[in-house]
N, C-alpha and C positions, 0 to 999 in steps of 0.2 A: 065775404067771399063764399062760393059754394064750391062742394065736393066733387061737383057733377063733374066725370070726364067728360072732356069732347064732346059735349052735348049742350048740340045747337051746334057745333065747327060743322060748315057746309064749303066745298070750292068745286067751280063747276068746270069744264074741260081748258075753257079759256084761261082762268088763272091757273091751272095743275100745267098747263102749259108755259106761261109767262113765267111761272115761279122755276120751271126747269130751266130753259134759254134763261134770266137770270143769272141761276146757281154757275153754267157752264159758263157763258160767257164770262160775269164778272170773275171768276176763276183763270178764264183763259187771257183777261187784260191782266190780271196780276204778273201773269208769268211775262207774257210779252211788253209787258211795260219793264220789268226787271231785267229783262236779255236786252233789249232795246237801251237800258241806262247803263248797263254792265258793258255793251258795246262800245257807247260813248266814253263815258269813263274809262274803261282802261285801253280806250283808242283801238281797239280791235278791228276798226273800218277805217279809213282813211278818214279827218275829217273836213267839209267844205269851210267852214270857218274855226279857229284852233281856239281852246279853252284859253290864253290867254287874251286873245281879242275880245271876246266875249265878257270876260272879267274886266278889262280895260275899259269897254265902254260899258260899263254898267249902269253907271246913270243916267245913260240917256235913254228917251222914250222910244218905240219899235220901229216906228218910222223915220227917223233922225237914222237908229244904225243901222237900217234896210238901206240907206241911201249911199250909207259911208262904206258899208261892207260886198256893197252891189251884189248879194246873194241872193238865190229864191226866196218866192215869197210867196205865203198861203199855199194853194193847192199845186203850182209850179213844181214844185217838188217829185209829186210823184207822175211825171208824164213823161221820163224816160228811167229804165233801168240802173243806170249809169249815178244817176244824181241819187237818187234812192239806195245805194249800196255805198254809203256816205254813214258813221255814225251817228252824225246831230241827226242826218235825216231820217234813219231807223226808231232813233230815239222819237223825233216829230210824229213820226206813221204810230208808234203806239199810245201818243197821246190821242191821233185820231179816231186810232179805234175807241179807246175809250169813251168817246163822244155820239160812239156811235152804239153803244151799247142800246142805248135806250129805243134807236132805230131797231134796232135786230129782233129783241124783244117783241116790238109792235108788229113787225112783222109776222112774228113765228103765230101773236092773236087772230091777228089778218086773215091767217092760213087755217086758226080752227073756227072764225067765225065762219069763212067763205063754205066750209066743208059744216056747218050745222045751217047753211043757207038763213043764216042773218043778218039778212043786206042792210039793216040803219046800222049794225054795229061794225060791220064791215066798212061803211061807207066812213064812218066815222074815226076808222083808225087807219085807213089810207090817208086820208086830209092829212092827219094828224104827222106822218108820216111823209108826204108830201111837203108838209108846212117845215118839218125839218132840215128837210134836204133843201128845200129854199132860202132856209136862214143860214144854213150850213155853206151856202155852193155860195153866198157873197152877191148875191145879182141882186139884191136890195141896197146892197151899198152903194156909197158914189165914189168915183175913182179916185186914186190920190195924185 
């Protein structure tokens, strides 16, 4: 091991960036993931399906109790108000965010490569970014 402080630590606009979006974000699904299960659990929203169904059918697989419980399902959830002001579904939306963390991220890159006019690395974290929200949005899947 050598003495040397920080020498040689180099990080250039795009990670000092990526590394902040990181810090806040995965900061800000902690807490919203937390309010979101604190919702559910102590039932502070009405819920669409009741913790004992849910324990009831426990062993069966997602689509088995999508069918038995006829509730939303994947993104349906959030396309009205109404259904979304549900706790399981509060609870859902902040698993999503989480998912999305790694989007937001590329994003905020996107924005300092597009402003140092680095079109391969730009180009490359749009796809990247695109390629998610494809895999995300289910339209490669086949229907059930």
């Amino acid at each position: 091991m050598t003495d040397k402080k920080n020498e040689g630590i180099y990080a250039d606009r795009v990670q000092l960036a990526y590394a902040r979006t990181l810090d806040f974000v995965s900061h800000a699904i902690i807490v919203v993931m937390a309010v979101g299960y604190l919702f559910y659990l102590m039932q502070l929203l009405p819920l669409t399906v009741p913790i004992e169904t849910v324990a009831g059918n426990w062993h069966l697989s997602s689509s088995v109790l999508q069918s038995k419980i006829h509730n939303y399902c994947g993104w349906s959830c959030f396309l009205s108000l109404p259904v979304l002001l549900h706790g399981d579904a509060l609870s859902y939306a902040s698993v999503v965010f989480l998912s999305m963390g790694t989007m937001i991220c590329l994003a905020t890159a996107a924005l300092v490569f597009f402003s140092e006019k680095n079109h391969l690395f730009l180009t490359i974290t749009i796809l990247q970014v695109f390629v998610l929200l494809v895999a995300a949005s289910g339209i490669m899947t086949r229907p059930h």
